[in-house]
C-alpha positions as CSV (number, residue, x, y, z in Angstrom):
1,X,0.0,0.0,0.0
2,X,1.3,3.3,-1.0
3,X,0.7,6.4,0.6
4,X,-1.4,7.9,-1.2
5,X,-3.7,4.8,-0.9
6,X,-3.5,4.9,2.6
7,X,-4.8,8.4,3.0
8,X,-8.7,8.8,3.9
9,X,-11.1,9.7,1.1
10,X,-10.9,13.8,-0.2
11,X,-7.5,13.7,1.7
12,X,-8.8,15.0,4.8
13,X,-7.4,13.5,8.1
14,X,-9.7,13.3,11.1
15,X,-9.0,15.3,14.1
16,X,-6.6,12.8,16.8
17,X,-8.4,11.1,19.4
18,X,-8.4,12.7,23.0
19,X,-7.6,9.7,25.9
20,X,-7.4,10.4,29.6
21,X,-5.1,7.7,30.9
22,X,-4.9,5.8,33.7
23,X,-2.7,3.2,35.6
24,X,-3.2,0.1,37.7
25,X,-0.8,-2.3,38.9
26,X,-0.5,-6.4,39.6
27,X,0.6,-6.3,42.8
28,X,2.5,-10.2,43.4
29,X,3.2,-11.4,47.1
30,X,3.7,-15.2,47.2
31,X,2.7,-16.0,43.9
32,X,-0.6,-14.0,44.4
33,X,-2.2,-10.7,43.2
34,X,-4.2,-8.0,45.0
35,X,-7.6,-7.3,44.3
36,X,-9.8,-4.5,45.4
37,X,-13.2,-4.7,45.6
38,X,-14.4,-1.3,43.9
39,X,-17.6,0.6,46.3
40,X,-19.6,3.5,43.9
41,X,-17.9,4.5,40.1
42,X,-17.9,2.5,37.1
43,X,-18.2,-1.2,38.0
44,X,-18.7,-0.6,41.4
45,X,-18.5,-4.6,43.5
46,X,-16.2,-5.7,40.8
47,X,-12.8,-7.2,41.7
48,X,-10.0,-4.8,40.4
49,X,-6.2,-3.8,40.7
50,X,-5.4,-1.0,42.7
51,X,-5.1,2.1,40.2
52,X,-6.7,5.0,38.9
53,X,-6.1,8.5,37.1
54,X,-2.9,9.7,35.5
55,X,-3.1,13.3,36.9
56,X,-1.4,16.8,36.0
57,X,2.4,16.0,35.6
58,X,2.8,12.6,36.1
59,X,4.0,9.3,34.4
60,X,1.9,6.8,34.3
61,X,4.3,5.1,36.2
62,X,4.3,7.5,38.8
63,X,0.4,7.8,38.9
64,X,0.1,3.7,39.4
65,X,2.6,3.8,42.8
66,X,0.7,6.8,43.9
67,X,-2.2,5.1,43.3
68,X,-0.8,1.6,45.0
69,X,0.0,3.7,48.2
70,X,-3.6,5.8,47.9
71,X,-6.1,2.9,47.5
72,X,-3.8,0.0,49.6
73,X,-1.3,1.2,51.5
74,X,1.5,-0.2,49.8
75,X,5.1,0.3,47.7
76,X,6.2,-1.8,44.9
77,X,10.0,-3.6,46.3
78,X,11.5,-2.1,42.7
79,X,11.0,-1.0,39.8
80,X,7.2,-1.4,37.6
81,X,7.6,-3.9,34.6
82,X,5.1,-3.0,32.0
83,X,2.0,-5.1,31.4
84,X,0.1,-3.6,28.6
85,X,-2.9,-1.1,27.4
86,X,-6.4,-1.5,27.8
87,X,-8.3,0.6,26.1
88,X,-11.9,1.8,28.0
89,X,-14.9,4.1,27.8
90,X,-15.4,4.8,31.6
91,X,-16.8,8.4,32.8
92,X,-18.2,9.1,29.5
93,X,-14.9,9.4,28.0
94,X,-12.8,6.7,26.0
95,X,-9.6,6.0,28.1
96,X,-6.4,3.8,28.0
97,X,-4.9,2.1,31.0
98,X,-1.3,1.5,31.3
99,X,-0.9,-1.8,33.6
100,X,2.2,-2.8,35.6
101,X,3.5,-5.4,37.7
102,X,5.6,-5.2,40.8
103,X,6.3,-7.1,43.8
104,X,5.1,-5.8,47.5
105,X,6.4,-8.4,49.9
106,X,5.9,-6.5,53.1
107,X,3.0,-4.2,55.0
108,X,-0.3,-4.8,55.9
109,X,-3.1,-3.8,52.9
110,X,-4.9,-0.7,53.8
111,X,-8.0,0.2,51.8
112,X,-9.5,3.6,51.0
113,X,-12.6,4.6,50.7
114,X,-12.7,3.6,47.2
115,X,-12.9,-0.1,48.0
116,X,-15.2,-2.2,50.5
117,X,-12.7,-5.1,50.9
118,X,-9.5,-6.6,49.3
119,X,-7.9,-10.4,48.6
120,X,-4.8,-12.2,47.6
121,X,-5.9,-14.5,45.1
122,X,-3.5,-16.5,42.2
123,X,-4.5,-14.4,39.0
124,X,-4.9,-17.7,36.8
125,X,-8.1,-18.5,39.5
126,X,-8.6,-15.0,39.0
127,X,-9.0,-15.4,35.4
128,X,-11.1,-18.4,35.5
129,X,-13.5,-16.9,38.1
130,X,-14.3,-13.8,36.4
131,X,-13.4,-13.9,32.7
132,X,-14.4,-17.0,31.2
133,X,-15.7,-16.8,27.9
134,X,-19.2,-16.8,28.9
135,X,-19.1,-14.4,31.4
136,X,-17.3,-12.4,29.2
137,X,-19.8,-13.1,26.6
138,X,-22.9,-12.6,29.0
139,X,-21.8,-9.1,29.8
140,X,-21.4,-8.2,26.2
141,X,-25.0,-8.9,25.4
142,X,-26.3,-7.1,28.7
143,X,-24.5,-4.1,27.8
144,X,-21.6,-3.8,24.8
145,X,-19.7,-1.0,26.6
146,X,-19.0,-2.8,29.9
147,X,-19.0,-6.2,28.0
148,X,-16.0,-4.6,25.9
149,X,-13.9,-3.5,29.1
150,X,-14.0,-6.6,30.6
151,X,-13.1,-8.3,27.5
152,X,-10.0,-6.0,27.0
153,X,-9.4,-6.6,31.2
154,X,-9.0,-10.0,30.2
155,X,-7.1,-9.9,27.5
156,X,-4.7,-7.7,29.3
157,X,-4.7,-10.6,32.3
158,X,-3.6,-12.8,30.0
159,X,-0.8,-10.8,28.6
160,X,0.4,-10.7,32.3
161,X,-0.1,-14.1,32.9
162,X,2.0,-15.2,29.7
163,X,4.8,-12.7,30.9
164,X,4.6,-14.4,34.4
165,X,5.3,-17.9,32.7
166,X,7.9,-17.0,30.8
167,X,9.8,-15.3,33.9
């Protein structure tokens, strides 16, 4: 393909999409990840990573250990490998979320507000709890928009999953 044949019809270019990003974080301790249980907002009672809004002057990087330390209580023990991007519609706006992975061997979970409980759980039980195909699937039909979140949550737990196997 050329060029000129990739260009859009009349040769007009649309405007470039505007994202707000955001960052969450696989948190590992003893082969397990945390999980938040989210209270109010988009998908409130879902199980979740801790994360949340790139703000003003931040990496995304910095924005998921600030967000880590906000909604648990905890510091990753090094640096943040990169996951992947999820891309969402969530507060009436299309968004993409960056997702890490660290470890967090030590201190006690302490939730905020934002959550009404949190677990350790081993992300592949994770996975098969809450994203099989027909879940996945079921929530699509109910409503497309949430249907395609948890479909690209998914798909970004796998890429972390097939990271963590080939460590």
């Amino acid at each position: 393909m050329t060029p000129a044949e990739a260009a859009p019809a009349g040769g007009a270019y649309p405007e470039p999409g505007v994202f707000r990003l955001s960052a969450a974080v696989y948190v590992e301790r003893e082969g397990k990840i945390l999980l938040l249980k989210r209270q109010g907002g988009e998908l409130s009672g879902a199980w979740y990573l801790p994360g949340g809004a790139v703000d003003e002057g931040e990496t995304p990087e910095q924005a998921a250990r600030r967000e880590l330390f906000e909604e648990a209580g905890l510091v990753p023990a090094g640096k943040l490998r990169l996951i992947g991007l999820t891309p969402m519609h969530v507060y009436g706006t299309e968004s993409i979320q960056i997702t890490y992975a660290c470890e967090s061997p030590e201190g006690e979970v302490m939730i905020s507000h934002e959550h009404s409980g949190f677990r350790w759980m081993d992300p592949r039980e994770f996975r098969e709890r809450y994203f099989d195909e027909e879940r996945v699937a079921a929530a699509e039909a109910a409503d497309p928009r949430i249907g395609a979140i948890i479909r690209g949550v998914r798909d970004n737990l796998d890429e972390y999953l097939a990271l963590r196997a080939g460590r």
